[in-house]
C-alpha positions as CSV (number, residue, x, y, z in Angstrom):
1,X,0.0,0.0,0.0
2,X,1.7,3.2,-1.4
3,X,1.2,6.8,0.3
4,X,-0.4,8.3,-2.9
5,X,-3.6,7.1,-4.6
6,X,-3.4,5.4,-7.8
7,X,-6.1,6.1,-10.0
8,X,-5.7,2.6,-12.2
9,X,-3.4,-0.1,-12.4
10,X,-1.4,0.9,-14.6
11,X,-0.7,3.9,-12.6
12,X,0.3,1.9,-10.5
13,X,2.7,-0.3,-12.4
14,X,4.0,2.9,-14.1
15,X,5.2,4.0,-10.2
16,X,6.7,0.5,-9.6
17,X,8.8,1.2,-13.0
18,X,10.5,4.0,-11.6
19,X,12.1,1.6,-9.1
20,X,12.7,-1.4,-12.0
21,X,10.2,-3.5,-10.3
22,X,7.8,-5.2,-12.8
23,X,4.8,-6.6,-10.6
24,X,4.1,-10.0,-12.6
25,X,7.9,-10.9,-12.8
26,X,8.3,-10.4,-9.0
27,X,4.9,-12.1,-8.5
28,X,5.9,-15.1,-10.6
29,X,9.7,-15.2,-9.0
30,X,8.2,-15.3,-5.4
31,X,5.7,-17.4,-5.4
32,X,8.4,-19.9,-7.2
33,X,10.8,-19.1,-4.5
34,X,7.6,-20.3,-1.9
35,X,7.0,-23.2,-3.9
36,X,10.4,-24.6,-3.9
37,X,10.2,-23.6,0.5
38,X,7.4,-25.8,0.9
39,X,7.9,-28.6,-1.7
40,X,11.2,-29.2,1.1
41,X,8.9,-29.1,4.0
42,X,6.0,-31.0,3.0
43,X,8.4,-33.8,1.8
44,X,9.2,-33.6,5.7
45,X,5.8,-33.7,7.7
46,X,4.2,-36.8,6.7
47,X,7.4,-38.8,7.8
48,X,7.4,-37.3,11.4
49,X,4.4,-38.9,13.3
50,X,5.6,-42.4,12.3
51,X,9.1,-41.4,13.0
52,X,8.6,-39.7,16.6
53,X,5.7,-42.2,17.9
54,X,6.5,-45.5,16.1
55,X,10.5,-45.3,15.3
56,X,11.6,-43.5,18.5
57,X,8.7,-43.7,21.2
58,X,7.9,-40.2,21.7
59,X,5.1,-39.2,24.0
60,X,2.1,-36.9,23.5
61,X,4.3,-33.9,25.1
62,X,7.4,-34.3,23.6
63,X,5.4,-34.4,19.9
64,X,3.7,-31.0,21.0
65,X,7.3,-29.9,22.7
66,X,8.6,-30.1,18.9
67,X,6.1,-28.7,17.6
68,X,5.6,-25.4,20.1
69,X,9.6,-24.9,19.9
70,X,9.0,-24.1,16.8
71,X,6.7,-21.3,17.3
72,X,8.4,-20.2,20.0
73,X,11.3,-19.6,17.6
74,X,9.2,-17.9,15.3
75,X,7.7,-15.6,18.2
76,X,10.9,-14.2,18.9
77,X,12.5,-13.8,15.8
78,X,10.1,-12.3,13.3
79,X,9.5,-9.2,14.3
80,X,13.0,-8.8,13.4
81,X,13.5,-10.2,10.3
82,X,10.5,-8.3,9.5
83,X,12.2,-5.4,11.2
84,X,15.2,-5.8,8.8
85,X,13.4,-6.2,5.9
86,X,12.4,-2.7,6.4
87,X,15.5,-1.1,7.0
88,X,17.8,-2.8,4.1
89,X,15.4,-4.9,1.9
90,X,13.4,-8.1,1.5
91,X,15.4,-10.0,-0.8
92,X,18.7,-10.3,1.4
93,X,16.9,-11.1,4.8
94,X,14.8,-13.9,2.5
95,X,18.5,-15.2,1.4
96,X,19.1,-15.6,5.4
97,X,16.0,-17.7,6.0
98,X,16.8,-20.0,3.2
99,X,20.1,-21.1,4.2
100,X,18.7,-21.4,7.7
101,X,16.1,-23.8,7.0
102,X,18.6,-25.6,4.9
103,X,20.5,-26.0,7.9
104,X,18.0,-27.1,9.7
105,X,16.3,-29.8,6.6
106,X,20.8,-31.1,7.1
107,X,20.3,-31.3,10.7
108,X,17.1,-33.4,10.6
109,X,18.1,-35.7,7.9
110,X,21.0,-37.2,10.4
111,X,19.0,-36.5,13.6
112,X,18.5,-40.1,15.1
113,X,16.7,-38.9,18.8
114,X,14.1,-36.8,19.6
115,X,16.1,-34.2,21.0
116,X,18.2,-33.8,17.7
117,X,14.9,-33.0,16.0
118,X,14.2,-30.9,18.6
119,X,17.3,-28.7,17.9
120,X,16.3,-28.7,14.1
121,X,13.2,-27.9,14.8
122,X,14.1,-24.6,17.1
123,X,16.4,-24.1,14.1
124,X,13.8,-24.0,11.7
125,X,11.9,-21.2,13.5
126,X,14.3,-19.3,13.9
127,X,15.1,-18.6,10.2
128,X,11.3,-18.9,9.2
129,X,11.1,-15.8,8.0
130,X,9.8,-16.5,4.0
131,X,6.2,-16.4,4.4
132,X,6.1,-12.9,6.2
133,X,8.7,-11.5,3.8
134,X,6.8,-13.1,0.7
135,X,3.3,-10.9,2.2
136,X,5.2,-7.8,2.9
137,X,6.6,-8.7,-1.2
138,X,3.3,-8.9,-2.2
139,X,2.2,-5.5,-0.3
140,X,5.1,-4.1,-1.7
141,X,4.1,-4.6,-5.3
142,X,0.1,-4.0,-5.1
143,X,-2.8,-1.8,-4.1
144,X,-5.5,-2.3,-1.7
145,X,-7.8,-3.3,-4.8
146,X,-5.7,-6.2,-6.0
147,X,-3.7,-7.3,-2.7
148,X,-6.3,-10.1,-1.7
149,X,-6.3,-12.0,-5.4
150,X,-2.6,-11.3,-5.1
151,X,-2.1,-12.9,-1.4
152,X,-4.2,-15.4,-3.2
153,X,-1.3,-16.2,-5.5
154,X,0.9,-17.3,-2.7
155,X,-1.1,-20.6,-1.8
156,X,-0.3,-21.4,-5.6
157,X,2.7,-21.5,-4.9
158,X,2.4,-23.0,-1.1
159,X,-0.1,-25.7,-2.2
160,X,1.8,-26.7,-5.1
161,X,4.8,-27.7,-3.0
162,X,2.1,-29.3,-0.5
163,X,0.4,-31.5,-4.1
164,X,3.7,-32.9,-4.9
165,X,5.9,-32.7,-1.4
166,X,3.9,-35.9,-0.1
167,X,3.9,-37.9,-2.9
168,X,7.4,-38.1,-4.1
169,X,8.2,-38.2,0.1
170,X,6.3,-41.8,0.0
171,X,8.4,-43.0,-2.8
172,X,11.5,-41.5,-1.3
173,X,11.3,-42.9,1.7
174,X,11.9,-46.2,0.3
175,X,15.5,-45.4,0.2
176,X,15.5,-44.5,4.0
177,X,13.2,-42.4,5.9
178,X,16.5,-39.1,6.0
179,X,16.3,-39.7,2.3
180,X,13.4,-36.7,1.8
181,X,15.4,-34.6,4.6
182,X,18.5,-34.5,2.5
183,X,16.2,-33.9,-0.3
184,X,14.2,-30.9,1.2
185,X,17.9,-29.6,1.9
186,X,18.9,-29.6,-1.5
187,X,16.0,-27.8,-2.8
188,X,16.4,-25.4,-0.6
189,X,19.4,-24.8,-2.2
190,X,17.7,-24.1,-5.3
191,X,15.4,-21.7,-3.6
192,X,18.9,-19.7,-2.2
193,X,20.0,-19.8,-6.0
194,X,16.5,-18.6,-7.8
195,X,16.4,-15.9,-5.5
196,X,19.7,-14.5,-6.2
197,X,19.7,-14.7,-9.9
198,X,15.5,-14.4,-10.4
199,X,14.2,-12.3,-7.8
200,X,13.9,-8.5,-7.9
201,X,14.2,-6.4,-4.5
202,X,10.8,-4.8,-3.9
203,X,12.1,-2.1,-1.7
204,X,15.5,-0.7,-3.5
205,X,17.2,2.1,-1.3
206,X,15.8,4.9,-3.1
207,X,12.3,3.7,-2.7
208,X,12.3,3.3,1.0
209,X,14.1,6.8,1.4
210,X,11.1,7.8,-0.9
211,X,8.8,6.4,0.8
212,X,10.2,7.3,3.9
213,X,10.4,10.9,2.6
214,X,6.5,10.9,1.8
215,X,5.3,9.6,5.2
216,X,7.5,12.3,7.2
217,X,5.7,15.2,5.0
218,X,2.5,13.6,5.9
219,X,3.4,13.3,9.1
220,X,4.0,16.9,9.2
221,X,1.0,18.2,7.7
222,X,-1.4,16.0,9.6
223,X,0.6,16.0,13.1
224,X,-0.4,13.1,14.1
225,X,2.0,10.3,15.9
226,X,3.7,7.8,13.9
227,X,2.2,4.8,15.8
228,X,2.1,1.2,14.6
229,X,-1.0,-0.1,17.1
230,X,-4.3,1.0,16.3
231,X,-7.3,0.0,17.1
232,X,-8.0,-1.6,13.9
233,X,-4.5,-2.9,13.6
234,X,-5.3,-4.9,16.7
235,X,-8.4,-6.6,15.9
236,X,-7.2,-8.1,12.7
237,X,-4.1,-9.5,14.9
238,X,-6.6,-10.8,16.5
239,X,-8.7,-12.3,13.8
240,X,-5.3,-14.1,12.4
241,X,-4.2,-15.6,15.9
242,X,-7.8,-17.5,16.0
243,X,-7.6,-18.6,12.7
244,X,-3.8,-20.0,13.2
245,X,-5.0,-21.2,16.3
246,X,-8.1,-23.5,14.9
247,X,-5.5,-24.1,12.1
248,X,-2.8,-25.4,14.1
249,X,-5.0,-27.3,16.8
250,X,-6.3,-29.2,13.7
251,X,-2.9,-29.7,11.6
252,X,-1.0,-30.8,14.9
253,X,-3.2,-33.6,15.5
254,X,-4.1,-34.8,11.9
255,X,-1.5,-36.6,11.3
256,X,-1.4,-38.6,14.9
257,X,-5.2,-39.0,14.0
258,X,-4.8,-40.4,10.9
259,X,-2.1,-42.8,12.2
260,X,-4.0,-43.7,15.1
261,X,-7.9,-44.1,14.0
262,X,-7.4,-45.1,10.7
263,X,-3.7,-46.7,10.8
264,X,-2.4,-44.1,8.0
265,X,1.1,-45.2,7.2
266,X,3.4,-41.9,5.3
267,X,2.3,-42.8,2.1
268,X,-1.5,-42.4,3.1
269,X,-0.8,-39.0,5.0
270,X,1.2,-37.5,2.2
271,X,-2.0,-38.4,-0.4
272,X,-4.5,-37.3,2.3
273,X,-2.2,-33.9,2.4
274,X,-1.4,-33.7,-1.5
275,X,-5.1,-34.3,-2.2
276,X,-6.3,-31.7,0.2
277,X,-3.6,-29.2,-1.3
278,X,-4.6,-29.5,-4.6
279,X,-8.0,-28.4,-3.7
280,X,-6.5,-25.6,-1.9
281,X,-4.8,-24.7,-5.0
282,X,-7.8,-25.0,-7.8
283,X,-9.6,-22.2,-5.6
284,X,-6.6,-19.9,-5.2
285,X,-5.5,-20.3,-9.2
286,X,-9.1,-20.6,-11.0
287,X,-11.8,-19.5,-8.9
288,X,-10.6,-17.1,-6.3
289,X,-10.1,-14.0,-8.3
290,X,-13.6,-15.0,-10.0
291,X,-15.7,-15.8,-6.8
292,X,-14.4,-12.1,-5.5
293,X,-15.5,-10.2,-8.9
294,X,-18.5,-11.9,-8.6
295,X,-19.7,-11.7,-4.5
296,X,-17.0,-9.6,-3.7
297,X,-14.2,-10.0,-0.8
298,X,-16.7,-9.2,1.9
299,X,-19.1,-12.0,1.1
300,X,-16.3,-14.4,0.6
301,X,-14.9,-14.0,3.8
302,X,-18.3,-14.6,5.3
303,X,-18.8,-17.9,3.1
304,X,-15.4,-19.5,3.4
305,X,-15.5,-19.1,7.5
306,X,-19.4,-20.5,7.6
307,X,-17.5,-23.7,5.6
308,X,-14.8,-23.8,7.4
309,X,-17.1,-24.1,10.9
310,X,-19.3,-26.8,8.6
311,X,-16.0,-28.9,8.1
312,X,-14.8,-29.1,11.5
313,X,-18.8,-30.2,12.7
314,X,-18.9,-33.1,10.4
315,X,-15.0,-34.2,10.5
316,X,-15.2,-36.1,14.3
317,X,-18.2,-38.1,12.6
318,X,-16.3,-40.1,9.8
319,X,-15.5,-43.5,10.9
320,X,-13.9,-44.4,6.8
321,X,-10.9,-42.9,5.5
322,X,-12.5,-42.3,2.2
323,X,-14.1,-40.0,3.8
324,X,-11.6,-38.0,5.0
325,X,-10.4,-37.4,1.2
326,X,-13.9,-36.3,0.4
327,X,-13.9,-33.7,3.3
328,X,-10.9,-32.0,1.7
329,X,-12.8,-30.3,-0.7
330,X,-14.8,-28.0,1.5
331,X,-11.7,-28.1,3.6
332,X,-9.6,-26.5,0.7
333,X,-11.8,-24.2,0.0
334,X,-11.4,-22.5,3.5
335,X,-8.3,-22.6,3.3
336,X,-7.7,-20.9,0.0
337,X,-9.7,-18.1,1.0
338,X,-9.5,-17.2,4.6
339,X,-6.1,-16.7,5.0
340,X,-5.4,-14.3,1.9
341,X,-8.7,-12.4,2.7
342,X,-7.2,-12.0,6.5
343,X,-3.7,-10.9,5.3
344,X,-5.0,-8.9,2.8
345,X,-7.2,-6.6,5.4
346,X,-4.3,-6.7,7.9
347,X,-1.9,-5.0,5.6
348,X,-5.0,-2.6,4.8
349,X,-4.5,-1.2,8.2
350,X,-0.9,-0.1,7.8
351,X,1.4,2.3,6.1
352,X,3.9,0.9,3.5
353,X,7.1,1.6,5.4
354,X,6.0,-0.5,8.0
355,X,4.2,-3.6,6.5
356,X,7.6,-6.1,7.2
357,X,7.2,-5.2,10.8
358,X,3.0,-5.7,10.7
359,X,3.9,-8.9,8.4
360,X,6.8,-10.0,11.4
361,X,3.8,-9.6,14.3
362,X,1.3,-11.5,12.1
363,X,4.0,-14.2,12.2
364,X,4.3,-13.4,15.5
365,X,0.6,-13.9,16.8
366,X,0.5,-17.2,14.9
367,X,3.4,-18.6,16.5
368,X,2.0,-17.8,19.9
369,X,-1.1,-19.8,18.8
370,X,1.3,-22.1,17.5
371,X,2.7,-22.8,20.6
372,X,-0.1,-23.8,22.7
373,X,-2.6,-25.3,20.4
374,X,0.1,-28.7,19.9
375,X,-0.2,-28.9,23.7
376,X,-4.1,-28.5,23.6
377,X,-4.5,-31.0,21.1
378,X,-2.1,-33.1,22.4
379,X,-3.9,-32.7,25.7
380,X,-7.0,-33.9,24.1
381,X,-5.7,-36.9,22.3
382,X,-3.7,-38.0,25.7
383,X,-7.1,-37.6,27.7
384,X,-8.8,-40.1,25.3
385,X,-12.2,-38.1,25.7
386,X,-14.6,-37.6,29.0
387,X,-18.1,-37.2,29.8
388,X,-20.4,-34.2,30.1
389,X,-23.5,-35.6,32.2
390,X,-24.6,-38.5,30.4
391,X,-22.9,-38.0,26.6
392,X,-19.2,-39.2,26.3
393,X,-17.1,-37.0,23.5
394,X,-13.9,-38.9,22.8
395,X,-10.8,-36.7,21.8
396,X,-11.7,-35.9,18.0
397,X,-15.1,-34.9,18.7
398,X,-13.3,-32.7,21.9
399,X,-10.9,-31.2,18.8
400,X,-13.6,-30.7,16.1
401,X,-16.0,-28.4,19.0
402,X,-13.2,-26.7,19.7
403,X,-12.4,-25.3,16.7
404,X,-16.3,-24.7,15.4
405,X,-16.1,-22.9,18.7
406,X,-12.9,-20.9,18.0
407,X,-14.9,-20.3,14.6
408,X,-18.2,-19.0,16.1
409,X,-15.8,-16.6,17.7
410,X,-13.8,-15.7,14.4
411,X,-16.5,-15.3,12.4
412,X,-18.3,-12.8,15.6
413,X,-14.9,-10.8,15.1
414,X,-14.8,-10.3,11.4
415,X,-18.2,-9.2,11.6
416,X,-17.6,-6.1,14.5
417,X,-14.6,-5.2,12.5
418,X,-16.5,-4.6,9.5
419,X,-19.5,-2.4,11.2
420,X,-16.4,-0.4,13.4
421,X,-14.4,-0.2,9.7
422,X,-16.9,0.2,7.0
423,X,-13.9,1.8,4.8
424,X,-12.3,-1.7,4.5
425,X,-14.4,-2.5,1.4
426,X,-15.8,0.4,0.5
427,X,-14.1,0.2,-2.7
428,X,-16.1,-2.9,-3.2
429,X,-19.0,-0.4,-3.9
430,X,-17.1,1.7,-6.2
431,X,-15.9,-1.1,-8.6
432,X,-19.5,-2.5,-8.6
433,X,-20.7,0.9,-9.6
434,X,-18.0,1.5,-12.1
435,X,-19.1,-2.0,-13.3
436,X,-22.8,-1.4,-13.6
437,X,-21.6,2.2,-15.4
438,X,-20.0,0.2,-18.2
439,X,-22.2,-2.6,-18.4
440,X,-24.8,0.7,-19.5
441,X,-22.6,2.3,-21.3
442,X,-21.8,-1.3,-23.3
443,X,-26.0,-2.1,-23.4
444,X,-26.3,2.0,-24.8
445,X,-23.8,1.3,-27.8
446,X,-25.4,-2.0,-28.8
447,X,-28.9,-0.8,-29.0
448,X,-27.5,2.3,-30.4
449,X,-25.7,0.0,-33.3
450,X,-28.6,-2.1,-33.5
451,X,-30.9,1.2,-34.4
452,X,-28.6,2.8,-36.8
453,X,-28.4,-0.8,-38.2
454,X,-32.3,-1.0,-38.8
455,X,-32.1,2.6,-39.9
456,X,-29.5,1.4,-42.7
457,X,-32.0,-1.5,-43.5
458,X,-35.6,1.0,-44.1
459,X,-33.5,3.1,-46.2
């Protein structure tokens, strides 16, 4: 989101030239540089609940241990990469991150106790710093009007890694189950060298002193504080700690679930995760952008979380694994949609100079739901269920309320953001009118034709 207005896109893209930053190169360059991230790391998670529970013993705690160390990495360090990003440019702190995770992918592939894991994993979150920097990328190189179809582009590249990650994992892992570790390492590699020889910097020196320049005049005309928190900032860190929270409390337990009720070996997780991906990434590729021109942002965000709390109802009911594969349609949709919708309003509620820092404590209220929801799930699946009166809910039904109540709750929050900030879509109204204005305009000129074309005919 730039300081000035831009009266058309390619205003826009005109502004971004002055810098030598074409949008749909460095759209196409991230998302590829995300794609190659997550093919590593999806090659990785369908190995680890056979590896920790069958191969080494691990208990419920020190699978949610691994898990929340994570997090608690990221908790600490993102608002500093974000931070840094700022100050001297996304493309070098991304180049940091990448050979930090490949460090940690090295680490994993030789780590034969759950305490070596452990290290890797606290490794891991300390350099996992791609996914903020690819948003504050993406808010770099877009306007409020485009952002959320744009954010949309990122699970392309995401759920493409997640499609293919699992599958070639469960031939892989014939050769050893390190094999996909040393793998994911490699690639990551590739990611390091793409983004050195692909990927242009978003925010150049003389942009940020530009853009610095432009927010300290406005700053001085409107005397008003230079502040980060707002009121509105707040509530959509909000809204994105529930969602990662119902997110994570599900994802941190699927896997043991699958293993455990329906005796899922790696191959059958990493299909159950490819297929669900695949969904995920029809939405964000063919239909997103049309579903939002059509109902708009506003009512997608409504419809996706009303799915999303539909899933998580039904999913503690299916006793068949087939049915778990059909559930990952609705599923996918959900997850297509909310998260670029959320990320899209968040950086909404910021000024440009500041979105790798807003991007670093998004990061940063995910990993604190990230850290407790392993042990509440955990917690859950360890307590085998209890009764309320009468009624007995085991553990999955205690997960799946849970989150439809964390849901209730989301979707109650999205809706008292929208009535306190009606400006967030009030652009919606003006496209629509700007639409209906040349859909007349386009109905005048054929009738017109059509007359003068009759006219021709009685003469």
């Amino acid at each position: 989101m730039e300081t000035q207005e831009f009266q058309s896109d390619k205003e826009h893209i005109d502004y971004l030239a002055k810098f030598q930053i074409n949008p749909n190169r460095a759209m196409f360059t991230i998302i590829l540089s995300i794609l190659v991230d997550v093919f590593g790391y999806s090659m990785v998670f369908p190995i680890l609940p056979n590896l920790l529970f069958v191969r080494l013993g691990a208990t419920y705690f020190q699978y949610s241990l691994l898990i929340a160390s994570n997090a608690i990495s990221i908790l600490i360090f993102s608002p500093i990469w974000g931070k840094l990003s700022d100050k001297y440019g996304r493309k070098p702190v991304l180049l940091v991150s990448q050979a930090g995770t490949g460090v940690a992918f090295l680490l994993l592939a030789f780590a034969n106790s759950v305490n070596l894991i452990l290290i890797s994993r606290i490794l891991d979150g300390i350099f996992s710093a791609q996914f903020p920097i690819a948003r504050a990328y993406i808010s770099d190189v877009t306007t409020p009007q485009t952002r959320a179809s744009k954010m949309g582009k990122i699970m392309v590249g995401y759920t493409a890694g997640m499609v293919v990650g699992p599958l070639i994992s469960a031939f892989l892992i014939s050769f050893g189950w390190w094999f996909p570790m040393l793998v994911a390492y490699f690639l990551t590699l590739l990611s390091m060298i793409l983004t050195i020889g692909v990927l242009v910097e978003s925010m150049p020196k003389d942009r940020i002193a530009k853009l610095k320049a432009e927010l300290k005049l406005k700053k001085e005309l409107s005397k008003s504080k230079d502040r980060i928190w707002t009121r509105e900032l707040v509530i959509r860190f909000i809204e994105v700690f529930i969602l990662s929270l119902m997110s994570m409390i599900f994802g941190s337990s699927f896997g043991v679930i699958l293993l455990q009720k329906y005796n899922a070996d790696e191959t059958i997780i990493g299909t159950i995760m490819s297929v669900s991906a695949l969904f995920v990434m029809i939405y964000g590729l063919v239909f997103m952008r049309r579903l939002i021109l059509r109902v708009g942002e506003k009512k997608m965000l409504f419809l996706s979380l009303s799915s999303y709390i539909i899933v998580f109802l039904i999913f503690p009911y299916l006793n068949e694994l087939w049915m778990i594969y059909v559930l990952m349609v609705p599923y996918g949709f959900g997850m297509a949609t909310i998260g670029p919708l959320l990320s899209s309003n968040l950086t909404k509620a910021t000024s440009p100079d500041k979105q790798g820092r807003v991007s670093g404590w998004s990061s940063n209220f995910s990993a604190i739901s990230q850290i407790t929801s392993p042990f509440i799930s955990g917690w859950f699946l360890q307590l085998g269920g209890f009764f309320i009166g009468a009624l007995f809910f085991n553990s999955i039904q205690i997960i799946g309320i849970t989150i439809v109540f964390l849901g209730i709750i989301l979707l109650l929050t999205t809706y008292l953001d929208i009535k306190f900030h009606p400006k967030l879509y009030s652009y919606e109204k003006i496209r629509k009118k700007r639409i209906e204005v040349k859909k007349r305009r386009e109905k005048e000129q054929g009738e017109g034709q059509q007359s003068e074309l009759q006219g021709r005919r009685h003469r």
